[in-house]
C-alpha positions as CSV (number, residue, x, y, z in Angstrom):
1,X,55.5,239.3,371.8
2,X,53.0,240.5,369.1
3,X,50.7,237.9,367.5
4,X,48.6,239.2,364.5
5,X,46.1,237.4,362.8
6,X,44.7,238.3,359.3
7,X,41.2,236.6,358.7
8,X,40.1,236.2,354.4
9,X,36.3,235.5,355.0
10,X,34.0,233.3,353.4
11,X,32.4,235.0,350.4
12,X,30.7,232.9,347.2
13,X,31.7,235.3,344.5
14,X,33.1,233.0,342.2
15,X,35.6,234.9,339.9
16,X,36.3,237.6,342.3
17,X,39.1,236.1,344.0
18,X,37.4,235.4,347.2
19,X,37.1,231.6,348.0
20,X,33.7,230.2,348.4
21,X,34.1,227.4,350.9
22,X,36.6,227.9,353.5
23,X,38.0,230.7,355.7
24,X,42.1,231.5,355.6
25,X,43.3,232.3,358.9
26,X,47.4,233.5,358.9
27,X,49.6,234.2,362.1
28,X,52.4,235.5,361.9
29,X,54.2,235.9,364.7
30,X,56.4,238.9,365.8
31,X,59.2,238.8,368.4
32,X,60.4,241.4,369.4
33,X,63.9,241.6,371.7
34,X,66.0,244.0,373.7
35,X,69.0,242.0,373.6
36,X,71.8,241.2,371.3
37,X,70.9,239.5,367.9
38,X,73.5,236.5,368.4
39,X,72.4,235.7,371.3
40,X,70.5,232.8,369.6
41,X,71.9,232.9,366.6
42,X,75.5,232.6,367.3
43,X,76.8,229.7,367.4
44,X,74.7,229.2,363.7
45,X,76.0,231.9,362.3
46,X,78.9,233.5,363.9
47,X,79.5,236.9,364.4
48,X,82.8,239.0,363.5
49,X,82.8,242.7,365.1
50,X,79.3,242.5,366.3
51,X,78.1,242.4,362.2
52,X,76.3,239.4,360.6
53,X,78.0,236.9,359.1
54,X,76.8,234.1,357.2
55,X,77.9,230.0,358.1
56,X,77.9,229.1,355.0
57,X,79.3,230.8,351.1
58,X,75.4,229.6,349.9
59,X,74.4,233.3,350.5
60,X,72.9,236.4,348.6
61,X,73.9,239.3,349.6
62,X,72.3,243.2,348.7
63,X,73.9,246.8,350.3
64,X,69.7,248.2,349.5
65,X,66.1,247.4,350.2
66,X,64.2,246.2,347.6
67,X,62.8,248.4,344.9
68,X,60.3,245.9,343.2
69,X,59.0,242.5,344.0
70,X,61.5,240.7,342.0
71,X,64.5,242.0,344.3
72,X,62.7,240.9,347.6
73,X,64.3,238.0,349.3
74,X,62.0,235.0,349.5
75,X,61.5,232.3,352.6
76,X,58.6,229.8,352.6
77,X,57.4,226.1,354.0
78,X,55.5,224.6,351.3
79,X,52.5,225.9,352.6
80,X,53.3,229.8,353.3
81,X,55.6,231.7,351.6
82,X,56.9,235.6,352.2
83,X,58.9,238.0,350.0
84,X,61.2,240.2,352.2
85,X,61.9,244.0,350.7
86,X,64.2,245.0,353.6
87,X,63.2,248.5,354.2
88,X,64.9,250.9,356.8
89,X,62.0,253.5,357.6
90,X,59.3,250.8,356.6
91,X,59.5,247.2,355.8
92,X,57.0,245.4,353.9
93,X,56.8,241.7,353.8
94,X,54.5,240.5,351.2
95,X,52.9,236.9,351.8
96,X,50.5,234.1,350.6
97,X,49.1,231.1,351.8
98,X,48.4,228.0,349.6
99,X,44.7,227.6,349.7
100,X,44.1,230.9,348.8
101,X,43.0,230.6,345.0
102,X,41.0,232.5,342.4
103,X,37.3,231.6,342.4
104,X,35.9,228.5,344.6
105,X,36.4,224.5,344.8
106,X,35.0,222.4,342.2
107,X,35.1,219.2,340.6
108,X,37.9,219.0,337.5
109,X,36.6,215.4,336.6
110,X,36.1,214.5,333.0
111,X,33.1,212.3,332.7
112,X,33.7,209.0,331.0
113,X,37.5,209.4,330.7
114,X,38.5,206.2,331.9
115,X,36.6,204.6,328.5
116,X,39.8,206.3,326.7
117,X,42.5,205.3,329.2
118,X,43.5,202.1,327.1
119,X,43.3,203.7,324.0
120,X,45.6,206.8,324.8
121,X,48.0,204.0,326.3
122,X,47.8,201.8,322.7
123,X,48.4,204.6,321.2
124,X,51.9,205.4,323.3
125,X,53.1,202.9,323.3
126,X,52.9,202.0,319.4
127,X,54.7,206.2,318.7
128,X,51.7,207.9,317.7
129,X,52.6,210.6,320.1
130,X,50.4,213.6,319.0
131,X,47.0,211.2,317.9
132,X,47.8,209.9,322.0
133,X,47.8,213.7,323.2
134,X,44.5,214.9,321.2
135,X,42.4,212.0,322.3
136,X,43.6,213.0,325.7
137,X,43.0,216.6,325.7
138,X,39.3,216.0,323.7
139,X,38.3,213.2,326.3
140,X,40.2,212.0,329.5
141,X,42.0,215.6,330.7
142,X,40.6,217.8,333.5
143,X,37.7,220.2,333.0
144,X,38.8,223.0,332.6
145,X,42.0,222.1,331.3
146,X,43.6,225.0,333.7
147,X,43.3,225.7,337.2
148,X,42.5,228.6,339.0
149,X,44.7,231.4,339.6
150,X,47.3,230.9,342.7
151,X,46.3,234.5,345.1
152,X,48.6,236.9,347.2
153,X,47.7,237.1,350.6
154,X,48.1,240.2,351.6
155,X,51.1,242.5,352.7
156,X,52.5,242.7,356.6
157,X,53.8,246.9,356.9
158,X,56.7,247.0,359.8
159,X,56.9,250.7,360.4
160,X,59.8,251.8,362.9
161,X,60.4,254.8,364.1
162,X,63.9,255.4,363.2
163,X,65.1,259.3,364.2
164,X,69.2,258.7,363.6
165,X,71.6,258.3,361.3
166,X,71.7,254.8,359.5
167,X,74.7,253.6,358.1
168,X,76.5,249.6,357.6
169,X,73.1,248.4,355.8
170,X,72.9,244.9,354.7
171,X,70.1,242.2,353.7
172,X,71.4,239.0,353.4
173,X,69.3,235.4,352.6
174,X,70.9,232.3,353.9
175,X,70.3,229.5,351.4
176,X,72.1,227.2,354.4
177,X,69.0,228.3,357.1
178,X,66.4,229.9,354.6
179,X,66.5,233.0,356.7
180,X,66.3,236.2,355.2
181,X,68.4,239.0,357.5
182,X,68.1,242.5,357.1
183,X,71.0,244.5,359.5
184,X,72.3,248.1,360.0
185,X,73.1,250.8,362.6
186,X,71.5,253.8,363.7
187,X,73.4,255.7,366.3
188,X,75.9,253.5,366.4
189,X,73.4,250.6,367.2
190,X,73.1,247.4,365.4
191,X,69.2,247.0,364.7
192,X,68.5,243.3,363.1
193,X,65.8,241.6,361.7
194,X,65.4,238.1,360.7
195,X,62.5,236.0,358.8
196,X,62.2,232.5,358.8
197,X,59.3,230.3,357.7
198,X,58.8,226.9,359.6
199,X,57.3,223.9,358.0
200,X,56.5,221.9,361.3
201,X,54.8,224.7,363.1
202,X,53.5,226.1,359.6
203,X,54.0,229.8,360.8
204,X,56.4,232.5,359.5
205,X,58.3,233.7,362.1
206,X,60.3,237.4,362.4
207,X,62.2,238.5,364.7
208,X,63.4,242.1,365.4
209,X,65.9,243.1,367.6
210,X,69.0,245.4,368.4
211,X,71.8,245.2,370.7
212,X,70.6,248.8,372.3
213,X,67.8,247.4,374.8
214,X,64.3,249.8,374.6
215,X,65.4,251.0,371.2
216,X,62.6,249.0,369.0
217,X,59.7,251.3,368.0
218,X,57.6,250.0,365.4
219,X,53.5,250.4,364.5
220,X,51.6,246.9,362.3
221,X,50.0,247.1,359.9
222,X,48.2,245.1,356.8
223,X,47.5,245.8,353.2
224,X,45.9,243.5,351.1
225,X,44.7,243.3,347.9
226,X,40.9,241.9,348.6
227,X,38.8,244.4,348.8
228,X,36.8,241.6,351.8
229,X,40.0,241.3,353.7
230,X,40.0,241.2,357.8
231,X,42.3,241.8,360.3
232,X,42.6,241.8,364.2
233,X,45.4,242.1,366.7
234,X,46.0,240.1,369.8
């Protein structure tokens, strides 16, 4: 079992993209197995001829990776969420984390807004719809208006050291179990990987494994887009 952490540290460049006040720590958490892939999974999912098979017809189904970021398959818990290309050689999982944001905390209060609550609501409720929404936007609404743009995370690189002949690909994402799946054979082996994000232990979870025990070879990696970004391995 393979735990990696990626550490974002404090910087105070507001504007840059780094946060200001607090530090983002990820895991992600990598398990890898020798032994079948339904050996957990079965009874959820079923299995016909040793291939993956959704429980449920609330499926998407592709026969390729992912060639952009819009065709990647996407899990998530309301706090972390993962975009899954499904790549043979090389799989890259791109990922984010909700407090992760453009520039640094700050107060969005408008000073003396509450003086025009009662008037935006007279004006409301009598119809005068647009005289109700500039009022608002001149005195009671946030400052700025906008917030801060949401960040990416950084990307997770899965690189496996594949030396046969693939064929039977499939990546699959299970609307039923919000689990992304990404399946084929090499050498006659069925290699499987499967992504899932859990809200109660706020971790994204993937699990790689293949019904040929010893046959998992894969290097870690991350990529991220801030140019202050840290990582270790444990």
């Amino acid at each position: 079992m393979c735990f990696t952490r990626s550490d974002y540290r404090d910087t105070d460049h507001p504007g840059t993209g780094r946060p200001g006040h607090s530090r983002v720590i990820v895991w992600l958490t990598i398990l890898v197995t020798g032994l079948s892939p339904f050996s957990v999974t079965q009874a959820q999912r079923g299995a016909v001829n040793g291939l993956p098979e959704q429980a449920s017809d609330l499926s998407l189904r592709f026969d390729e990776p992912a060639r952009q970021w819009v065709e990647a398959l996407p899990v998530g818990n309301g706090s972390m969420g993962a975009m899954v290309f499904g790549g043979i050689d090389e799989e890259r999982i791109q990922f984010n984390e909700d407090t992760l944001w453009l520039g640094e905390p700050h107060d969005y209060s408008h000073e003396g807004a509450a003086a025009y609550l009662e008037e935006i609501r007279r004006l409301l409720f009598s119809g005068e719809q647009q005289a109700a929404e500039q009022l608002a936007l001149r005195e009671f609404m946030s400052e700025p208006l906008r917030q801060m743009s949401y960040q990416p995370f950084a990307d997770l690189d899965l690189r496996f050291d594949h030396q046969g002949e693939i064929s039977e690909y499939q990546r699959s994402l299970d609307l039923d179990t919000a689990t992304a799946t990404v399946s084929y054979r090499m050498d006659g082996a069925l290699y499987t990987r499967e992504v899932f994000a859990s809200y109660p232990d706020r971790v994204i979870i993937i699990r790689i494994s293949c019904e040929r025990p010893g046959s998992v070879s894969l290097t870690v990696g991350f990529d991220s887009p801030h140019p202050e970004a840290d990582s270790s391995k444990y």
